[in-house]
N, C-alpha and C positions, 0 to 999 in steps of 0.2 A: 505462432511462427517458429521455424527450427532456426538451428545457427543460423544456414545457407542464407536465407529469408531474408532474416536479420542483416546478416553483411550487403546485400543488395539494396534493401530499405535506410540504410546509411551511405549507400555512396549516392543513391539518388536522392537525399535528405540534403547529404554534402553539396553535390553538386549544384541543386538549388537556391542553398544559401544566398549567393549575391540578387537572388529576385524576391526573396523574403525579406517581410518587415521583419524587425527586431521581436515583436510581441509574438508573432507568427515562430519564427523560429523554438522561441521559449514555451509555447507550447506543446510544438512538434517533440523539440528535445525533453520535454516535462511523461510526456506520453511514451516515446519511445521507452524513458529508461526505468518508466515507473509502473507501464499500463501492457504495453504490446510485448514486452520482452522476458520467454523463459530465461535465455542463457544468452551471456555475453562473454567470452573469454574477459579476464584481466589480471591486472598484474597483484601481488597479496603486498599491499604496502601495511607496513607497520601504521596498528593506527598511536593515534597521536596522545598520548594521556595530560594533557592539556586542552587538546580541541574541545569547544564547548562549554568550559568553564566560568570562562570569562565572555559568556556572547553580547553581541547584539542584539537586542529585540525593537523589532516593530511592528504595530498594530498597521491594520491596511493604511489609517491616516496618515502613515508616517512618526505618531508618536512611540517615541521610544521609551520602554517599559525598563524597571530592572527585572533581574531572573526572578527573585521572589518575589514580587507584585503575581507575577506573569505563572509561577510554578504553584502559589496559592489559588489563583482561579483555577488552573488547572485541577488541583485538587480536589475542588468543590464538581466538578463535572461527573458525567457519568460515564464516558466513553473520550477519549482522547485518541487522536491519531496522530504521530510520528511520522510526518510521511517524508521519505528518505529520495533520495539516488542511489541507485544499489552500490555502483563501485566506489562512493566517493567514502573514505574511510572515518571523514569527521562527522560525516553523518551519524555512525554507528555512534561513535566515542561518544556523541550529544547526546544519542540516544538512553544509552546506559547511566549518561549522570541526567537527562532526567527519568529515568524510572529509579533508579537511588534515592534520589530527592523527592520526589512523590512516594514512592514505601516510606519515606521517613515522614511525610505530612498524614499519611492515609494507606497504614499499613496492607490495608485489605484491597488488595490489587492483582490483576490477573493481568497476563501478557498474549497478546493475539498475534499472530505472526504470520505474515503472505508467502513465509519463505518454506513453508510443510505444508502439504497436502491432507486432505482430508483422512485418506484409508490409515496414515501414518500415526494419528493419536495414539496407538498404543503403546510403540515405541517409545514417542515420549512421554508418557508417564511412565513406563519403567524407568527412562532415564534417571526423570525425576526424584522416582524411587528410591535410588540408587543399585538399579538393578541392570544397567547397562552402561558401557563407561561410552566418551566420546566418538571413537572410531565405530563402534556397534552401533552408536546412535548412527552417524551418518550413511551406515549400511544400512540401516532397516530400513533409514524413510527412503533410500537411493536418494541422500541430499546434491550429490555430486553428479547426477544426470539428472535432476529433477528442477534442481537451482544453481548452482554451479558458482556463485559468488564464492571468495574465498572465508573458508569456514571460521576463519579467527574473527572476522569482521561480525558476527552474531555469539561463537562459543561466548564471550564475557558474558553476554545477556543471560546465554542460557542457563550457564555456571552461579549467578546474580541468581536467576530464579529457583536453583537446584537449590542454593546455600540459607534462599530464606522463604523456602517450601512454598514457592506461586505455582499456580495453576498455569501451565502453557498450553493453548487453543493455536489445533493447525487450521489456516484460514482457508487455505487455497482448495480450487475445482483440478482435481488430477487431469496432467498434460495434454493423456490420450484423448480422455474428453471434450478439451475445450479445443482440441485441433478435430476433434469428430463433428463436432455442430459445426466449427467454421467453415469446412466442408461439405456436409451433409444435413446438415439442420438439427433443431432438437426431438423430432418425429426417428430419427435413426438409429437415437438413444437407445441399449434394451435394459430391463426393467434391473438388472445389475450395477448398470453405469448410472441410472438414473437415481438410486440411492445418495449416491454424493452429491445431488447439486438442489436445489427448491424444485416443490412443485411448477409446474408448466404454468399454471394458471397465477404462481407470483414473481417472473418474469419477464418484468414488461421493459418495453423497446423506448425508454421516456429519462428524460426531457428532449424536446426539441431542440434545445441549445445544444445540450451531449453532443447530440447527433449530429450536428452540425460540426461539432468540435474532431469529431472520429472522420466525419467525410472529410473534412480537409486533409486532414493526417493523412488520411488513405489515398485521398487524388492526389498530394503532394508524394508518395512512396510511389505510387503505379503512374506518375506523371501524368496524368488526365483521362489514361488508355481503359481503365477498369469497366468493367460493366457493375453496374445499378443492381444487379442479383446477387453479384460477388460482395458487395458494399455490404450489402444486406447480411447476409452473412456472418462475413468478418464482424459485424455489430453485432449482432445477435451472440457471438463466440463473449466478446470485450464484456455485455451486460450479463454475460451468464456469471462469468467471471465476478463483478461487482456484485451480484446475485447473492451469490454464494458466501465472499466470504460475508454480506450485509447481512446473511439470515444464521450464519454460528455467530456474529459476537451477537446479536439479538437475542441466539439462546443462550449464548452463556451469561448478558443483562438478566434474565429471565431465571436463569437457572442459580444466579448469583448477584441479587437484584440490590445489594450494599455494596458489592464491590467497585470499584474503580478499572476499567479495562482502558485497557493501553496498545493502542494496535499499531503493530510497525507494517507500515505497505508503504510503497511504491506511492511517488507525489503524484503520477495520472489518475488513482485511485479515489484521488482526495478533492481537488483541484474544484473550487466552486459547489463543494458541495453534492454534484452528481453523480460519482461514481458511487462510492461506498456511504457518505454518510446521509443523503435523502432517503437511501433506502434502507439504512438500520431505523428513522424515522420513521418511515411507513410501517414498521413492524413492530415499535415499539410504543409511537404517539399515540395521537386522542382516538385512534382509531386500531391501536395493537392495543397488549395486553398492559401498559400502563396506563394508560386512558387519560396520558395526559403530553405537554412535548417534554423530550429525551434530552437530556444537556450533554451536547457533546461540543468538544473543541480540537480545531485542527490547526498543525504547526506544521509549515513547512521549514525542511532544514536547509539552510544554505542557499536558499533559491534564488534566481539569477536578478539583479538588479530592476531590470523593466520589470517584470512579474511584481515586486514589494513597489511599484510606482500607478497601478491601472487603477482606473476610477470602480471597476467594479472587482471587489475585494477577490481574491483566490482561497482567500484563509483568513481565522484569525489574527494566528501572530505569522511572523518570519523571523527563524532562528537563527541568527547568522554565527557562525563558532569565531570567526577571526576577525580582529580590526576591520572597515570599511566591509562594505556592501560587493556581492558577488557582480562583475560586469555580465 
């Protein structure tokens, strides 16, 4: 979806509001701001260097963890996701004290990030390097029409990963792409654009819940008017999306089969399991090349109060950075 899209998919989200339940809304907004959206304009607030420090934790049951109870399991995993809100700032700050704190449990750690595209990895291993400084980084990947968040809200990470030599993985399917299937399907693809994203054949349109989860979203944006062709689509675009980045951290598991990878995406990415981490599972379990299941765990940050209350879990833990639970 382009800006335009976007601002139209919000005010009929808005507008909605009072005929939504509360759980409904919370997943709408979990999606919007983590699953459907390249670019949202916002404002660059200082992040907080406190946020995070001192969090909240709680398991889906409600119990509440401390941070290193909670940052030692994490350690022991193989794959962890971060799944964030892109503009909300304490998101980041959490995010960076815990990949600190896991470097320091479990040096051997790599960082995945939704916020680069795939053709752009070069760039940032020069970065890395030290062979491009930050504004040439942001030009190479075009991070500024490509993601548009404000760039201080990720530089700490990146600078974190420059200063103690990790590997950064661009996670993301390039823009033009995922707006070409959404449109045209993945038969439109040509054999150029198809380099960047899985084979066709490990693409599938699954789970049933997903889908159900994205039809709402969708008949809740297009208020009921959509056609069932269009629906189809627009999914087919979303799963390519989870596709993609589920089949680079699988390689990079694969290709760095000790290390600890740390993926920051977007919380619609994450949510139940469906988007991103069933499908690093398929690729990595009794049935991919570790021939056994994959230990990953997922934290949402800050997520909104119903969400840390459903009977069927969304996540591991919920991160919350500040006193009392998000309404």
């Amino acid at each position: 979806m382009d800006g335009s899209a976007v601002a139209i998919a919000f005010k009929l989200v808005t507008k909605q509001d009072k005929t939504m339940t509360i759980q409904q809304s919370t997943i709408v907004w979990a999606f919007l701001s983590g699953l459907f959206l390249l670019w949202l304009p916002c404002d660059a607030r200082a992040l907080n260097p406190e946020a995070g420090l001192k969090p909240t934790i709680h398991r889906p049951n409600q119990q509440v963890e401390s941070s290193a109870v909670v940052l030692q399991d994490l350690a022991q995993a193989e794959v962890v996701y971060l799944a964030e809100t892109h503009d909300r700032p304490e998101d980041h700050q959490a995010q960076l004290y815990i990949l600190q704190e896991l470097h320091r449990l479990r040096p051997n750690l790599a960082i995945a990030l939704e916020m680069f595209q795939r053709p752009y990895q070069p760039a940032i291993d020069r970065y890395l390097a030290g062979n491009l400084s930050e504004a040439e980084l942001q030009s190479q990947t075009q991070y500024q029409q490509r993601w548009g968040y404000p760039w201080e809200f990720y530089a700490p990470i990146l600078r974190f990963a420059k200063e103690r030599k990790l590997p950064v993985v661009a996670l993301n399917t390039p823009t033009e792409i995922t707006r070409k299937v959404a449109r045209t399907g993945l038969d439109s693809l040509t054999l150029a654009e198809q380099q960047w994203i899985p084979p066709k054949s490990a693409i599938r349109l699954e789970p049933e819940a997903y889908r159900q989860r994205v039809r709402q979203i969708y008949d809740e944006i297009h208020s009921g008017t959509s056609r069932s062709a269009n629906f189809e689509k627009f999914f087919l675009a979303q799963v390519l999306w989870d596709e993609t980045m589920a089949d680079r951290i699988a390689f990079t598991l694969q290709k760095r089969p000790d290390s600890l990878i740390v993926v920051l995406v977007g919380q619609g990415h994450v949510l139940y399991g469906d988007g991103i981490p069933n499908r690093v599972a398929r690729r990595t379990g009794t049935e991919g090349f570790l021939r056994r299941p994959v230990q990953q765990r997922s934290v949402l940050l800050n997520p909104p109060q119903d969400m840390q209350k459903q009977e069927n879990p969304a996540a591991d833990y919920f991160w919350n950075s500040h006193a009392g639970d998000r309404s």
